[in-house]
N, C-alpha and C positions, 0 to 999 in steps of 0.2 A: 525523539524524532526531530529531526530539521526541517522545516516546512522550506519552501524552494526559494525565500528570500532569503534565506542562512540564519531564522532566528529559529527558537525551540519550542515546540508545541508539546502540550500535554495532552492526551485523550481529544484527538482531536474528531469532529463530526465529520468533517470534511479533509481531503490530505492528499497533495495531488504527489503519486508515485512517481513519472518521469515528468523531469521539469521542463526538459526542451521541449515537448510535443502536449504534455497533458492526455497523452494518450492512455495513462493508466492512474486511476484516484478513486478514492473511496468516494463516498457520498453517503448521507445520513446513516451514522455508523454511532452505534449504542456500544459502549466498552460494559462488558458484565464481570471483566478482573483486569485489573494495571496494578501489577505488583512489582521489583525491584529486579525479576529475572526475566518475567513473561506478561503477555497482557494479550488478550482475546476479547472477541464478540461480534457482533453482527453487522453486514453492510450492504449498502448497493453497489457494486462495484460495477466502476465504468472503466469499458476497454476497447479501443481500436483497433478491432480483429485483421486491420487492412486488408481488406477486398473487395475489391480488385487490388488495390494496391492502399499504401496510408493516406497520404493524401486525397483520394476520394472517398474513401470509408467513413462515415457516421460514426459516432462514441452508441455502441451497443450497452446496455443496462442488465445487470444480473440480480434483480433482489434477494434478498435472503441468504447471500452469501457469507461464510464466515471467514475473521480473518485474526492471524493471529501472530505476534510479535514477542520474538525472542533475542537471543546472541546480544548481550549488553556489552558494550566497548566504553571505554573513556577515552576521549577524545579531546583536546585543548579547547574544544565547545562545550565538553560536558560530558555523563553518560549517558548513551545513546542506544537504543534497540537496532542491532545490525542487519537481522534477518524480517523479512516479511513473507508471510503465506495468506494467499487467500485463496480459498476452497469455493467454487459457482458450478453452473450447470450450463450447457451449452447444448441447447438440441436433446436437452436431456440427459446426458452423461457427462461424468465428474471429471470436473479437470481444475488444477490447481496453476497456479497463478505465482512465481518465486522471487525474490529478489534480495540478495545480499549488496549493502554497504560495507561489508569489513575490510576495509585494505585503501577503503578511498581516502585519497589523499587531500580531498578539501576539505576532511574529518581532523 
């Protein structure tokens, strides 16, 4: 993973998903597998639902959320996990969370 200064984190506790906004990041996040293809475990995931709109919306908190990291690329920075999933609850029903790197170009 690339944290949003362009250097490379390993299992990180914290990991903010969109750099420009910090609208989507884990938070206290326990890895139970980081392996060479996939890597999984638990997090609070924090998300700016924007509503009304983004910029007045609060970063909302999902505990116990899992997330889990696949699609490994080499990249001129290194090998990198391309896909992200994180699985929360909203209102009480399951909703999933996605986000592919594969194709970016500052990879």
């Amino acid at each position: 993973m690339l944290a949003c200064s362009g250097s490379p984190v390993v299992k990180p506790r914290s990991f903010i998903i969109s750099c420009a906004d910090a609208g989507a990041r884990l938070t206290d996040t326990h890895w139970s597998n980081w392996g060479p293809s996939e890597a999984s475990g638990t997090t609070r995931f924090a998300l700016n639902l924007c509503t009304p709109y983004c910029a007045a919306s609060p970063i909302s908190y999902f505990p116990a959320s899992t997330v889990r990291l696949s699609a490994p690329v080499t990249t001129k920075h290194g090998t990198f996990f391309s896909k992200l999933v994180v699985r929360y609850r909203l209102h009480g029903r399951a909703k999933i969370f996605a986000i592919s790197w594969k194709g970016d170009p500052s990879l």
